[in-house]
N, C-alpha and C positions, 0 to 999 in steps of 0.2 A: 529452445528455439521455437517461433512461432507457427502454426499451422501452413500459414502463408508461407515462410520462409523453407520449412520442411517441403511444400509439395514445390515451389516456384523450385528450388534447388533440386528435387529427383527430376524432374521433368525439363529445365531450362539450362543453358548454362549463362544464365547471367551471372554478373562478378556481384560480389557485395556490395558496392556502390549502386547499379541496378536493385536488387531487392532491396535494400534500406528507401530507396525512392517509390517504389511499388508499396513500402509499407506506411507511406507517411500518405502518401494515397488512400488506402483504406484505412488508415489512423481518420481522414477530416472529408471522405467522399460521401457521407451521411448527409450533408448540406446540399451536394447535387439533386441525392433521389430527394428530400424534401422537396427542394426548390420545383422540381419534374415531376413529382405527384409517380415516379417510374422506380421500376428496378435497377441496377447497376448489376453489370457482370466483367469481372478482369480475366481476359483471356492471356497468356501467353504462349510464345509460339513452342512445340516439343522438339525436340533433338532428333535430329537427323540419326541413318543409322553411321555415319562416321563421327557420332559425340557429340554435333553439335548443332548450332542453331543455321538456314540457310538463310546464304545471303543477301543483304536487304536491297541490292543492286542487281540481283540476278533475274533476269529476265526469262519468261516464258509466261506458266498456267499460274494463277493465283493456288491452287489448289493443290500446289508440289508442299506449302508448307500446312502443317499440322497446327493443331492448341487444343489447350487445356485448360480447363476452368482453375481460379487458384482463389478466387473470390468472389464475393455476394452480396449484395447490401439491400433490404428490402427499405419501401420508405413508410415513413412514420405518421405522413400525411393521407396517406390512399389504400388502395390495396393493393397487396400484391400479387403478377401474373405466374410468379412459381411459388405451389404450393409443397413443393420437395423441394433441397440441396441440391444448388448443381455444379458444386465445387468436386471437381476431378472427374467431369463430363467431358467430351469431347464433340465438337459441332460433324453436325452432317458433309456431305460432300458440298450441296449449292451453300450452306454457312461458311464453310470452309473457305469455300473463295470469293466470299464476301469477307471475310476477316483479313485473309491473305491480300487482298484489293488495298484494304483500308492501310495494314503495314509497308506494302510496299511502296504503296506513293506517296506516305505520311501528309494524306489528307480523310475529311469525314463523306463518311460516306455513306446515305441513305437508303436502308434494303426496301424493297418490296413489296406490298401490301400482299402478301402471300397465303393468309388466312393463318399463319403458325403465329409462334410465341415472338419471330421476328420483324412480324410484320409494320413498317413504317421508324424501325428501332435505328437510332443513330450508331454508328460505329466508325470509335474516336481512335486514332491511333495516339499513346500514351508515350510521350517522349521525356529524354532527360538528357542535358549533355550534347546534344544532338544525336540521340542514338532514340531509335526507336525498341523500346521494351516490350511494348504487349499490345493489347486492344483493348479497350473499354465500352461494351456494349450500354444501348440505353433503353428499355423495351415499358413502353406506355400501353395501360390500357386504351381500348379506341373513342369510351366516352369521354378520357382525359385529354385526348391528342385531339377531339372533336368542339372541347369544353374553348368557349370566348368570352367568360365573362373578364372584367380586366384584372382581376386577383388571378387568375390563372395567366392571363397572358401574361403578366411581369414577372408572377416566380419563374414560367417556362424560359422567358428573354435571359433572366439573370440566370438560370442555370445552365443555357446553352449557352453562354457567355464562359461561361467558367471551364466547361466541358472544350470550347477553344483555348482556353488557357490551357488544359492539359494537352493537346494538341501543340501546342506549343512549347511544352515545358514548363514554364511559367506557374500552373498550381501543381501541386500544394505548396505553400509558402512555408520555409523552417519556422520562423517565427508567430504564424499563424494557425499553428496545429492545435486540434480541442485538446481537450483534457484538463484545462488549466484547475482553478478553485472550482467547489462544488457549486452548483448554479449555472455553468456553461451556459449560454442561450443555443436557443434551437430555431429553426424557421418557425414551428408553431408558436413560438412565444412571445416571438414579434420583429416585425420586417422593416425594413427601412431603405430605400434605394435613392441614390444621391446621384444626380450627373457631375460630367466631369470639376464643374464649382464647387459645389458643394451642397446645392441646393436638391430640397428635397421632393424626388420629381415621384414617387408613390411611396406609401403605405399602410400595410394591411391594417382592419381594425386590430390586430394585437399590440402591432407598431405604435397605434396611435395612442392604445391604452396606456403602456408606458410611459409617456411623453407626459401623458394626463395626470398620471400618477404622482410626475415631478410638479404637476403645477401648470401645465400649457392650457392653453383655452383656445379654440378658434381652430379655424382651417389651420394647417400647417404644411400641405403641399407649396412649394414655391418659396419656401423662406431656407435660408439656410440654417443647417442644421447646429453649425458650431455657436450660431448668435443665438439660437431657441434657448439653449441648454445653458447657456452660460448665464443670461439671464432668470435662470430659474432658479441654479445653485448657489447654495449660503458660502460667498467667497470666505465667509470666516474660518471653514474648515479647510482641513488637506485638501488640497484637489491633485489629480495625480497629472506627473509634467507629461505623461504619454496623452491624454485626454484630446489638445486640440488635434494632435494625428489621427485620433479614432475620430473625433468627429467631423472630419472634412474628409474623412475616407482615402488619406494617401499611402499609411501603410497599415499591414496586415496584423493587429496588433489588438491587446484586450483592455479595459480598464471600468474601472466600477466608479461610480458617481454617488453622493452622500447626500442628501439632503434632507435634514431634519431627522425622521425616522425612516425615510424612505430610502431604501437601496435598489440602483439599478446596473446591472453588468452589462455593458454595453462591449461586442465584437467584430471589428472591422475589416472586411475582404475585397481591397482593390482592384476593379474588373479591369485587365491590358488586355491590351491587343496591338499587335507589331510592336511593343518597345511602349506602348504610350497608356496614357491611365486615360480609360471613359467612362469612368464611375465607379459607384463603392458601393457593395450591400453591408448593412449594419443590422446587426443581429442585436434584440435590448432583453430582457426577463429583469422582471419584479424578485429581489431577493432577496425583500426587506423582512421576511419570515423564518429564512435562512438562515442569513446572516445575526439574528435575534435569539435565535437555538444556539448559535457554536457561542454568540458574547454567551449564554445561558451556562455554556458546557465549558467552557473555558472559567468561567466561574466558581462550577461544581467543582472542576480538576481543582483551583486555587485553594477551595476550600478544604476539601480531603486533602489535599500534600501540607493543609496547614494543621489539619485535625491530627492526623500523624507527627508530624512536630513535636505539637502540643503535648500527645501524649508521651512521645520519646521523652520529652523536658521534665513531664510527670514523673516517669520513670526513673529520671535520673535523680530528680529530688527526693526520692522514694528511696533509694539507692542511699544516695548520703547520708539520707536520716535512719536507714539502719544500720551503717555504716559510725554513727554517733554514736547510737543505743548501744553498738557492739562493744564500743570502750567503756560501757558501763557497765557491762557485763561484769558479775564477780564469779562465773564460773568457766572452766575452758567448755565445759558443755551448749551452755549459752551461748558464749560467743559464739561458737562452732555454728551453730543453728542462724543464728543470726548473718553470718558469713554466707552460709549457702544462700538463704533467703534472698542476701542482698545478692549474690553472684547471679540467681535465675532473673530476679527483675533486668540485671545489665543484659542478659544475652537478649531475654523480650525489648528490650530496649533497643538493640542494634536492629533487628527487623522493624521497627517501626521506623528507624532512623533512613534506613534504605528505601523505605515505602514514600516518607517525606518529600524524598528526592528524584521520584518517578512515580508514576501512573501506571507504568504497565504490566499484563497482565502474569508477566512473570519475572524473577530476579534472575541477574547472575549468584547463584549461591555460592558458586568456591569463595568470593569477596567476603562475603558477610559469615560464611563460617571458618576465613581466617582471622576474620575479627573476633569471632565467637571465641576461636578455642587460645585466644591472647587471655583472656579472662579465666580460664578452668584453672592449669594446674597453679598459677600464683597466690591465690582464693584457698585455696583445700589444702595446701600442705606446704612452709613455708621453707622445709627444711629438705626437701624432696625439687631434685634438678631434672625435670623431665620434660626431655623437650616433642615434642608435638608436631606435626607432621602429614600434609595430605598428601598423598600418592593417588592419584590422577583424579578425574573435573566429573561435578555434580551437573555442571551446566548450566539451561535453566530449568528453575523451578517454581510452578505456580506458586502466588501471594499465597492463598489458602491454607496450602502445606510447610510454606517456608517457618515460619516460628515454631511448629510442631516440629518439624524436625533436627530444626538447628538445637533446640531445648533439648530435645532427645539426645542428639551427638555430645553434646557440652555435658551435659549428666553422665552417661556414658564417661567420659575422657575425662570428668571430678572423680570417679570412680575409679575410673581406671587407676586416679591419682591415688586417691587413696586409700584403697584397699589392693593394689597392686605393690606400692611401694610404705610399707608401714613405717612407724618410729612410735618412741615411746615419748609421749610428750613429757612425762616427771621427767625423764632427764635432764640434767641439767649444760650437757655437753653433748647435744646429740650429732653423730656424724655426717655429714651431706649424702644423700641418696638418689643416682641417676638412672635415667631409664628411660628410655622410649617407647612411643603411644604413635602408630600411624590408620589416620582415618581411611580406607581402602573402598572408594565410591565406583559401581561399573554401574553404567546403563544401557540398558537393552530397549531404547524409544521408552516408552512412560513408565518401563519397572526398572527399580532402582536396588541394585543389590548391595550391602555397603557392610564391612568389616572393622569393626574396630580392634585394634590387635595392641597387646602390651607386654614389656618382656621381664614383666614383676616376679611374682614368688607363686602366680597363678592359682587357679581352683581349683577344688577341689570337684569332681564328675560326679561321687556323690552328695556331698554335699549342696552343688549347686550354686546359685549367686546370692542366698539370701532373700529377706524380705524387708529388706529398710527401706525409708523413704523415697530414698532414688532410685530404687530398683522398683520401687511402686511407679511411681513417676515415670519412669522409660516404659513400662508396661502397656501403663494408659493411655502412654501418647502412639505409641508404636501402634499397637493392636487397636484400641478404641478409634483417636481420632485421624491415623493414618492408614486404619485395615490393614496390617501387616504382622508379619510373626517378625519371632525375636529369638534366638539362641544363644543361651551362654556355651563356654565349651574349652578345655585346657587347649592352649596352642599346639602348634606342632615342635616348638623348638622351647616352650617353657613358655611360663607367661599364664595370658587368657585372650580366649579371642570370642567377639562380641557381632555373629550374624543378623545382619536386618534384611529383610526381602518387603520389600515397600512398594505398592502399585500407587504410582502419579497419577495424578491431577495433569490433562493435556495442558503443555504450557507454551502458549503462542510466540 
């Protein structure tokens, strides 16, 4: 749950309809303080000592109801007049019944010039539904509220425009909320203000840069906006079908424009009032350097999930051609060797084959080491039934680690194979031999404790597990490139059982 939603709910009893609307509010009120060169503050009212909120019809003192700060937005344009939080603040007694004024006659209402942080601040009441939610203060420094050049007076028009749309219910618009692709525009990056035609009755030098960007030349106040643009864009490409609504500014809606190399994200916010549309602010930003990095990264990704591939395919030809040599093999010693060789390339092979098919920064590994251990005991002992088995989830696991350890477990569980369950290969009628082998993974956040367990003919405590190949092999990988211990050890019921304690790689 959200900050705003945590304090709005101890403090209010709005229903969740109310907060989700207060939150879509400070999801896109960032465009007000630009627009205002001011702070925003969301007050709403506290609970009564009978639970609840008083009533919005109830006549007497403004000053019977209470609030509490639940939110803050400084702007990005000016500076700003609180230099502390003043989320879970409470107003003075004369704020009080300025706030309490402004909710109960769900009109705005202009404090004071009283030398405080209120002085001259609008205060909106914030509707939804017809229900009045909270208050929304507007609190301007005085050389901003005193400032006439006409760059300040259109952004001040067009955001005290929008601040009556809240008054009204009417903003924030669901389809109109930021966040969208990276590049959002912002007021600083360029303005654009339409009357109710569509024609463009100012914009800021950012605005106009934009425009210029596409190609425009000349004055551009008084033309409309959707004939500028259209004639700029190479109709050869996509053009997107939301495009002529954003640029006649009828609904609330986003869309990116393509021309050549140049990319422009253009955002449109229809100003009402009573029911009726009298203009649109259009937000533009240049994102043709953006948009240039993700083709760039988007390219990278294609190339690494192809490098992976590549090298799985490697792997596997690698695989079959000592899977050839093995039948030329003239000794069982030989081929033995050649078998394991080709067994570890297949398991490296299935990591690389999952890397292929994602980018990210870590695997599901129960998938790829049920892939894995399909390949151990069929490989290592032809005459030996032993089936294989994980008993509960690795999860994820960082790339980094993933092939280190799945090598390790599959080596592990050849072993188990065959030095667990022997035969005499001269035989010439040798019996079938069954047995189970269960991989036993726990994790405790990024340490991994993991058991390999088998219910063979087991080891010997003094003797130990040996010094072959693959017991070398688990060693290195375990201890070297996983910093981990490793213990062999007779089971508890027969067998051997095979501890790992493995500290992860944090995996996202």
């Amino acid at each position: 749950m959200s900050i705003l939603a945590e304090l709005t709910k101890a403090n209010s009893s709005l229903d969740e309809d109310g907060v989700e609307w207060l939150r879509q509010l400070v999801g896109d009120w960032q465009l007000i303080a630009d627009l205002s060169f001011a702070d925003l503050v969301l007050w709403v009212p506290r609970r009564t000592a009978e639970g609840d909120n008083a009533p919005q019809d109830q006549d007497g003192a403004d000053d019977a109801l209470d609030f509490v700060v639940v939110a803050q937005c400084r702007p990005m344009t000016g500076l700003t007049m609180f230099a502390s939080d003043m989320v879970g603040e409470r107003p003075g007694p004369r704020h009080r019944s300025l706030l309490g004024r402004a909710y109960r006659t769900r009109t705005t209402v202009i404090a004071e010039d009283d030398g405080s942080r209120f002085a001259r601040a609008d205060v909106v009441p914030v509707v939804h539904g017809g229900r009045v939610l909270g208050v929304l203060t507007r609190h301007t420094e005085e050389s901003r509220r005193l400032g006439a050049s006409r760059m300040e007076r259109n952004h001040r028009s067009s955001a005290s425009a929008l601040l009556d749309m809240v008054g009204e219910g009417t903003f924030p618009t669901t389809d109109g909320l930021s966040g969208g692709r990276r590049g959002e525009p912002r007021v600083g990056d360029g303005l654009i203000l339409l009357n109710r035609e569509g024609r463009i009755r100012y914009a800021s030098p950012n605005g106009v840069s934009v425009l210029y960007r596409l190609g425009s030349e000349g004055d551009i106040e008084g033309r409309y906006l959707a004939d500028l643009v259209t004639g700029l864009v190479d109709q050869r490409g996509t053009v997107d079908e939301s495009l002529p609504l954003v640029l006649t500014g009828r609904e609330p809606w986003r869309t990116e424009i393509e021309s050549g190399r140049v990319s422009i994200a253009l955002r449109s916010i229809p100003l009402m009032r009573d029911g009726n549309r009298t203009g649109a602010v259009i937000l533009g930003r240049d994102v043709s350097e953006i948009r240039r990095r993700e083709r760039e990264l988007l390219s990278r990704d294609a190339l690494i999930r192809e490098m992976h591939h590549r090298v799985k395919n490697n792997l596997q030809t690698v695989s079959a051609l000592l899977r050839l040599q093995s039948r030329r093999a003239t000794t069982s010693e030989a081929r033995s060797a050649i078998e394991e060789a080709m067994r570890r390339v297949s398991v490296i092979a299935v990591v690389h084959d999952a890397l292929s098919q994602s980018l990210d920064e870590s695997l599901d590994f129960d998938e790829i080491l049920d892939k894995g251990l399909r390949l151990a005991p069929d490989l290592s002992s032809p005459v030996a039934r032993v089936t294989t088995r994980r008993v509960g989830s690795f999860g994820k696991i960082a790339t980094e680690d993933a092939s280190a350890l799945l090598l390790a477990i599959t080596e592990l569980v050849t072993n188990a194979v065959e030095h667990g369950f022997p035969f005499d290969a001269d035989d010439p009628d040798p019996q079938t031999i069954e047995g189970t082998i269960e991989v036993r993974p726990e994790r405790d956040g990024d340490r991994l404790r993991l058991s390999v367990v088998d219910d063979g003919v087991g080891i010997s405590a003094e003797r130990g597990p040996g010094d072959g190949l693959g017991t070398q092999i688990v060693r290195t990988l375990i201890t070297a490139d996983l910093r981990g211990s490793i213990e062999w050890r007779p089971g508890a019921d027969g067998g051997t059982e095979v501890l790992l304690d493995v500290p992860l790689r944090p995996a996202e």
